[in-house]
C-alpha positions in Angstrom: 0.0 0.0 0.0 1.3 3.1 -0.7 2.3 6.1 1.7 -0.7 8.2 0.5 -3.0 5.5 0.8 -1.5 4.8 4.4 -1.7 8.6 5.8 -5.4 8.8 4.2 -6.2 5.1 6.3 -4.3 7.2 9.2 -6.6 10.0 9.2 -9.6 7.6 9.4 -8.6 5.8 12.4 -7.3 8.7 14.2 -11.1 10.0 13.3 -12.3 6.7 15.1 -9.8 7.7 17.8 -11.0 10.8 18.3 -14.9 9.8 18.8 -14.3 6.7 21.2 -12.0 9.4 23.3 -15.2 11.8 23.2 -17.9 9.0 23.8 -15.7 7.0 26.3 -14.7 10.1 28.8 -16.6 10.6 32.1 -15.8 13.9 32.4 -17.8 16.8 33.2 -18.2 20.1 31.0 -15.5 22.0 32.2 -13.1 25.0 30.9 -14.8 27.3 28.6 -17.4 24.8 27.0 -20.6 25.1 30.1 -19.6 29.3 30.1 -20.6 29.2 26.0 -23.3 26.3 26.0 -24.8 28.4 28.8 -25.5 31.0 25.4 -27.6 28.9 23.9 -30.4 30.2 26.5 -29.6 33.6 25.4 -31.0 32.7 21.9 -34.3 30.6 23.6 -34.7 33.8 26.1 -34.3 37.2 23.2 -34.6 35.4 19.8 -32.4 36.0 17.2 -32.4 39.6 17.0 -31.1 43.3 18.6 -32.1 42.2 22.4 -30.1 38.7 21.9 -26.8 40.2 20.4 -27.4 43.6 22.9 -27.6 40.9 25.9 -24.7 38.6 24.7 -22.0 37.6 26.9 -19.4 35.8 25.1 -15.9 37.0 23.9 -16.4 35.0 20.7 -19.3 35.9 19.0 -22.6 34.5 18.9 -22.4 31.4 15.5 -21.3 28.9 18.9 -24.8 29.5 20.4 -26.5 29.5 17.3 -24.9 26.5 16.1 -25.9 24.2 19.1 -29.2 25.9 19.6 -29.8 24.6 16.3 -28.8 20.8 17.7 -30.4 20.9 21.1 -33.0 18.5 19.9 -30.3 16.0 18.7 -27.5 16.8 21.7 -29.5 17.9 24.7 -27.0 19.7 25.7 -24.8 17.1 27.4 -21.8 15.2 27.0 -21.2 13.8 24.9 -22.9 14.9 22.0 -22.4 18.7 22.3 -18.6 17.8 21.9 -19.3 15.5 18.8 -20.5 18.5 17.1 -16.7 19.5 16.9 -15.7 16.2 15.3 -19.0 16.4 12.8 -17.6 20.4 11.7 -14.2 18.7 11.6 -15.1 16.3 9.1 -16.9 19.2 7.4 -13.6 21.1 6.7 -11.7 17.9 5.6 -14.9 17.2 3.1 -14.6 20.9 2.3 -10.6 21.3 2.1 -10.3 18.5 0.1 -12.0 19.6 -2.8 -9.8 22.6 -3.4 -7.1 22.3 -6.3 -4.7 22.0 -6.7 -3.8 19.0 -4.1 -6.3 19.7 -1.4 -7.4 15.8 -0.1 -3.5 15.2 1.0 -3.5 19.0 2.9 -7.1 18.7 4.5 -6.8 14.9 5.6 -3.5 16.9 7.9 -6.4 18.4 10.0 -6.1 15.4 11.8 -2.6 14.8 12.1 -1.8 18.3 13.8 -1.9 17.9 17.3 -3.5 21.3 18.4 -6.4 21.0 16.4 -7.8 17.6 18.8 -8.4 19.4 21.9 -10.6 22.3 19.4 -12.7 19.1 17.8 -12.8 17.1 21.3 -14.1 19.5 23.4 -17.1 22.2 22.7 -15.4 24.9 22.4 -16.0 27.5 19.8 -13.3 27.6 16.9 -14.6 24.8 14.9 -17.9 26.3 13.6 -15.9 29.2 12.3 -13.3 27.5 10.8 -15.7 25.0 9.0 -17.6 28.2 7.0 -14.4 30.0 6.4 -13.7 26.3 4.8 -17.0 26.7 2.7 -16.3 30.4 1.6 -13.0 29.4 -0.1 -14.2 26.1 -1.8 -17.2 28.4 -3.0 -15.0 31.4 -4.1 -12.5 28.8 -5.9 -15.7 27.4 -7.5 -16.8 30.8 -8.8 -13.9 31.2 -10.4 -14.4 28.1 -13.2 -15.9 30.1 -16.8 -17.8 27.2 -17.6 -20.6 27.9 -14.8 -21.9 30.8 -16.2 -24.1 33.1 -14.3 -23.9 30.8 -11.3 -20.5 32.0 -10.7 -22.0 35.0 -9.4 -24.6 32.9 -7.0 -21.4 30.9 -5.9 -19.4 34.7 -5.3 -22.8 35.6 -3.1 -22.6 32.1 -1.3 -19.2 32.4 -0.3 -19.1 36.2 0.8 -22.0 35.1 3.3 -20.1 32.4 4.4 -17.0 34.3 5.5 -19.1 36.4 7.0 -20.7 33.8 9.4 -17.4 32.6 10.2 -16.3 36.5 11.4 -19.1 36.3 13.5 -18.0 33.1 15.3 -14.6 34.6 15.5 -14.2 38.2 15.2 -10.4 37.7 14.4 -11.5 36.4 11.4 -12.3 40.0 10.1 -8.3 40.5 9.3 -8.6 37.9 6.6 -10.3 39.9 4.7 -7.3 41.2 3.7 -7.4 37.6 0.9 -10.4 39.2 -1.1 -8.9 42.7 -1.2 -5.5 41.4 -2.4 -7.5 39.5 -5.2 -9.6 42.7 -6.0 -6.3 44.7 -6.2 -4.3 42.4 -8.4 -6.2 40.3 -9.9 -9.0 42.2 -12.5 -10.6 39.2 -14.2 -12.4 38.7 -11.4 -12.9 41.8 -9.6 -16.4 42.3 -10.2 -17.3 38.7 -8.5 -15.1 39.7 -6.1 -16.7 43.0 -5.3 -19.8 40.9 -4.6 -18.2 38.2 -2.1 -16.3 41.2 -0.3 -20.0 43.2 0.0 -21.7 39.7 1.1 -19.1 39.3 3.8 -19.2 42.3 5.3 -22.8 42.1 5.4 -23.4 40.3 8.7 -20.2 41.4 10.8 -21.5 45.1 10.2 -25.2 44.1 11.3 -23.6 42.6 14.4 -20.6 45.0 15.2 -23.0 48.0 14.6 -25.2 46.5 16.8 -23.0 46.1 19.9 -20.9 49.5 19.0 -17.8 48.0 18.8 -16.0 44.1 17.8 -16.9 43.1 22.0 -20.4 42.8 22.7 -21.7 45.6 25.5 -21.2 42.9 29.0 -17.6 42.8 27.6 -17.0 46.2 26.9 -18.9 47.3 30.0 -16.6 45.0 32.4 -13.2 46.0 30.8 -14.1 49.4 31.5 -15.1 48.5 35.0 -11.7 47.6 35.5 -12.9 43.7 36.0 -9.6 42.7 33.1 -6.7 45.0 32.9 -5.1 44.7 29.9 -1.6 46.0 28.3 -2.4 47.9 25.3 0.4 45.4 23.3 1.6 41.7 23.5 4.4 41.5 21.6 5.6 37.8 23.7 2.1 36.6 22.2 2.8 37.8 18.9 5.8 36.2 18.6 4.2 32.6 20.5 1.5 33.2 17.9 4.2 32.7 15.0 6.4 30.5 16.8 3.5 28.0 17.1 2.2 28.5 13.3 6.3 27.7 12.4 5.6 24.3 13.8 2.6 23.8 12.0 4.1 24.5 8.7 7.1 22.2 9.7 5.5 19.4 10.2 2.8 19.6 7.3 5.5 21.0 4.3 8.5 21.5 6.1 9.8 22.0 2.5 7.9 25.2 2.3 9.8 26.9 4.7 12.9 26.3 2.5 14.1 30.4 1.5 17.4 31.6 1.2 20.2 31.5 4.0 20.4 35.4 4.6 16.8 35.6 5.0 17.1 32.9 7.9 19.9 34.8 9.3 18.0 38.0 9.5 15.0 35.7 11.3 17.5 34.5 13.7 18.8 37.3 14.7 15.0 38.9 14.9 13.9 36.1 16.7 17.1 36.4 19.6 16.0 40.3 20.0 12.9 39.5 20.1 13.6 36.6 22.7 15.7 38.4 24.7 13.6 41.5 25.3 10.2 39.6 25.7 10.6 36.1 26.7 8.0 35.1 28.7 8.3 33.6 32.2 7.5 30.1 32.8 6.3 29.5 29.6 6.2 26.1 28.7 3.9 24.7 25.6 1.4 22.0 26.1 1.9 22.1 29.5 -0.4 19.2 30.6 1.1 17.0 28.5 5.1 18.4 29.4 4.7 17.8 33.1 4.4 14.0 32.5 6.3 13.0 30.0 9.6 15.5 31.3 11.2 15.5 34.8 9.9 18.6 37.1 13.5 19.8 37.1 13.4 20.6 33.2 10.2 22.0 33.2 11.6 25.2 33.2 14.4 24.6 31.1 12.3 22.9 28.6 10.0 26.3 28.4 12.7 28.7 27.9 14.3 27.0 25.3 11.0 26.2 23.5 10.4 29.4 23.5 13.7 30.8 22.2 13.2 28.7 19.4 9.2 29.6 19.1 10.9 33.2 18.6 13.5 32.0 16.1 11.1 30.0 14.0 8.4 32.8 14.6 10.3 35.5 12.8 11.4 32.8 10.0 8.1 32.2 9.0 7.3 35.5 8.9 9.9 36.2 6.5 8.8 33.4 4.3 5.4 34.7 4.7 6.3 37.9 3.3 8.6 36.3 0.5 5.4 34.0 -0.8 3.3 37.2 -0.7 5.5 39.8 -2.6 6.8 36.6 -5.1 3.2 35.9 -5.9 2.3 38.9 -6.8 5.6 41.2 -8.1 7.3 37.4 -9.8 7.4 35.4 -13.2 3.4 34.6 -12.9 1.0 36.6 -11.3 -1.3 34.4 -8.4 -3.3 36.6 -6.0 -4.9 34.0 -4.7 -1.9 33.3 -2.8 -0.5 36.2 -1.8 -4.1 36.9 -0.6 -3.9 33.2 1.4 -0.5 34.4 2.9 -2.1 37.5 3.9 -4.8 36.3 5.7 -2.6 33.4 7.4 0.2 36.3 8.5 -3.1 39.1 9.3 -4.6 36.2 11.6 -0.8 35.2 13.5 -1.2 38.8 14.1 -3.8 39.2 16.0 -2.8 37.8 19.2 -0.9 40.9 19.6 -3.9 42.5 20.6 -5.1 39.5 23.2 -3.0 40.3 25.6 -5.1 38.8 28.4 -3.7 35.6 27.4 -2.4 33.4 24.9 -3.7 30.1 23.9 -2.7 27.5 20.8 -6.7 28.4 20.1 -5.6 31.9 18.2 -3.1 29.4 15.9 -5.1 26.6 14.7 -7.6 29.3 13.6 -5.1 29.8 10.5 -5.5 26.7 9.2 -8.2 27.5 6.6 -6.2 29.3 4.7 -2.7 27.9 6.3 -3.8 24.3 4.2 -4.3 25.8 0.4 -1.1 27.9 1.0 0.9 24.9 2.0 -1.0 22.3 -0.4 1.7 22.4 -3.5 4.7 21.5 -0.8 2.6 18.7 0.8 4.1 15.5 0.0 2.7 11.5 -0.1 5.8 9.7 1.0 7.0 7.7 4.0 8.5 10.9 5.5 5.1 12.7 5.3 3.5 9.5 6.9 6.2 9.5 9.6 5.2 13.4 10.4 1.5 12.5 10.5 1.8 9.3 12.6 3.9 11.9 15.1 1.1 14.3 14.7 -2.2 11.8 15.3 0.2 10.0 18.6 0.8 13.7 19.9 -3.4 14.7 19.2 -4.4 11.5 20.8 -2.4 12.4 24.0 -3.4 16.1 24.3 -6.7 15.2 24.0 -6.4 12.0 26.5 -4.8 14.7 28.9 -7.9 17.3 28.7 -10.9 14.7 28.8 -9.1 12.4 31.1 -6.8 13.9 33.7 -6.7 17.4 35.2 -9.4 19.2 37.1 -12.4 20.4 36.1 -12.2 24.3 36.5 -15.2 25.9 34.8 -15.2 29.9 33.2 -17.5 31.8 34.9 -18.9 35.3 35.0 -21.3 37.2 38.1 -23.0 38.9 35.1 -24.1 35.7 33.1 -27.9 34.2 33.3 -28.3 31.4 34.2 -30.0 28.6 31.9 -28.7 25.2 31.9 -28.5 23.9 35.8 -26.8 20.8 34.1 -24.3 22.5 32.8 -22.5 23.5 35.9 -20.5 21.2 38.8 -22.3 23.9 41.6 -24.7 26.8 40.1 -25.6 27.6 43.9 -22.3 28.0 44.7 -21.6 30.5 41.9 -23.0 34.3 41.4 -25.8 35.2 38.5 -27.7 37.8 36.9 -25.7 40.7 38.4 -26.6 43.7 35.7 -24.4 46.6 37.2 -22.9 46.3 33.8 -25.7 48.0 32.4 -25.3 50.9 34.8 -22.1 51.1 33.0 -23.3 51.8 29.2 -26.2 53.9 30.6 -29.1 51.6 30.2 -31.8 50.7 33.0 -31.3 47.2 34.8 -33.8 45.0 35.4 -34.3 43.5 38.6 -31.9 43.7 42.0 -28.9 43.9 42.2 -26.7 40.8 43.5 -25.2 41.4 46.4 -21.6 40.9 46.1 -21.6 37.6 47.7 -24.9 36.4 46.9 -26.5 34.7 43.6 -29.4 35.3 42.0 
């Protein structure tokens, strides 16, 4: 059997892996999945409308809540089927992926073989529904490019606008890869009128929303940052640099021979990437924690983080230089293809955006990239017994991150005084926790309904 045949049959049975993981765990809801099921009452309470997005409480936007509103009949809202959704949208974006050209079945089936993206399919948390329709938007846009289907080409331009748009409202870092459509309307005028009415579509719904709540945070958010409840540093350059680090990784282990440029070019990254480590290294920093303080003595966890982070920095700054080399090559070399400087864009725009998170940094803000990440990387992508080395690696790594969440650790679960609450179920101890309080309200100037909480009292 050949290697592609192998890493394909791979993919499958670390698919099969993945669900027996989810169905088999008797864990709880815990981390951030009862904080955004909880939303789903949001939708049942306001409808779909003003009131609902005026009232809603996430930091990710509202597609999550729709999405399992939507599958409440089928999931109930328990464990495990509001975590199979993940692996359902998961298989949606390999379906999707693999019907771009060229080579997109070998790229997409790596959704499974990179290890970061099993805790986002395993658990419900809220990356997957927006990476599946930023799937759809390009496999539509790609097929609105093909002369032979007419005035559909249009419809398919429509389709694929609205679905970019759905996924900015799932994740509103998404906007910044808008930057892939306005590369292809600048450079590319064969299709600039198509693409003038996929950029309207998708800017469609984010404005309705955004408009809506005055700003890319919906009000409860906005109001409790200014309330002082999360001080922030205007700038996080150490999650900036993690952001790319982490991306390098990716692309090392998908097409490592993408990353292939010339050696003063990887000189300048290493010397960016030492400044850079030197100035902001963060303190006890150590990647995939869980998993590290098993598998390495507690004596080298420290040493383990610092040097995985100088070399996060080093490769952080090298991809970025690639990055930049794709984009200007694409567009300014031998043959023109705005299609991937625009991918390169988006992938570079998205790494960006952590810089502006600086609450924290999580692997979460990385795997986002892979949408576009895939197509970019897709010609490099190999089928040989090297490639199925990488993804074995990948699929053994996935299988114990995802172990380590569902089957060890404790079972902290996010929590706000301001949110309502719905779902009982949801929770380890509702009575122990504080609801309803509205004094963020007071804080944009509207009336609040009802009492307020007492600080130490619930609702």
């Amino acid at each position: 059997m050949s290697p592609g045949r192998l890493g394909a049959l791979l993919g499958l049975l670390g698919l099969v892996v993945m669900v027996l993981l989810v169905v088999l765990s008797p864990k709880p809801l815990f981390y951030d999945e009862p904080y955004y099921l909880n939303h789903v009452g949001y939708v049942e309470k306001y409808g779909l409308g003003t009131e609902f997005l005026k009232e809603y409480p996430g930091y990710a936007g509202p597609l999550f809540a729709v999405v399992h509103w939507l599958l409440k009949p089928i999931t109930a809202l328990a464990v495990p089927g509001v975590r199979l959704v993940n692996i359902g949208l998961l298989l949606g974006c390999i379906g999707v992926l693999g019907r771009l050209k060229p080579g997109g079945r070998p790229a997409a089936w790596w959704l499974v073989s990179v290890p970061l993206v099993w805790p986002l399919a395993g658990l419900a948390l809220t990356e997957m529904a927006s990476m599946f329709f930023l799937s759809v938007y390009l496999l539509l846009w790609q097929m609105s490019g093909d002369d032979h289907r007419g005035r559909s080409r249009w419809l398919l331009a429509l389709l694929a606008g609205l679905a970019f748009g759905i996924a900015i409202v799932g994740r509103q870092t998404m906007l910044v890869c808008l930057v892939a459509p306005v590369v292809s309307l600048l450079f590319e005028s064969k299709s600039r009128g198509r693409g003038l009415v996929s950029l309207g579509a998708a800017v469609v719904l984010p404005i309705l929303v955004f408009g809506i709540w005055g700003g890319l945070k919906p009000p409860m958010i906005q109001a409790v940052t200014e309330m002082g409840r999360f001080v922030h540093r205007p700038f996080a350059v150490d999650h900036l640099a993690l952001s790319f680090g982490y991306a390098f990784v990716l692309v090392a282990l998908i097409a490592p021979r993408f990353l292939k440029m010339n050696w003063r070019l990887v000189a300048g990254a290493a010397v960016a990437g030492a400044l850079l480590a030197t100035v902001f290294l963060p303190q006890g920093f150590v990647p995939s924690r869980s998993l590290a303080e098993v598998i390495v003595p507690e004596a080298l966890i420290s040493l383990l983080g610092h040097g995985c982070a100088m070399l996060l920095f080093f490769g952080g700054s090298w991809l970025f230089a690639r990055l930049c080399w794709e984009g200007w090559n694409s567009l300014f070399g031998s043959k023109l293809t705005a299609e991937r400087a625009g991918h390169a864009a988006a992938v570079g725009a998205l790494l960006f955006t952590p810089l502006v998170i600086t609450h924290t940094f999580s692997s979460r803000y990385v795997v986002v990239v892979l949408p576009f990440l895939l197509p970019l990387l897709a010609p490099y992508v190999t089928t040989g017994w090297g490639d199925l080395l990488r993804r074995s690696l990948g699929v053994s790594l996935g299988i114990a991150m995802l172990f380590m969440w569902l089957y060890r650790g404790g079972i902290d679960q996010a929590h706000t005084r301001e949110l309502q609450l719905f779902y009982p179920h949801l929770w380890d101890s509702p009575e122990n926790k504080q609801w309803g309080d509205t004094r963020w309200k007071d804080e944009l100037g509207w009336e609040s309904e009802g009492r307020h909480p007492a600080p130490d009292q619930g609702e």
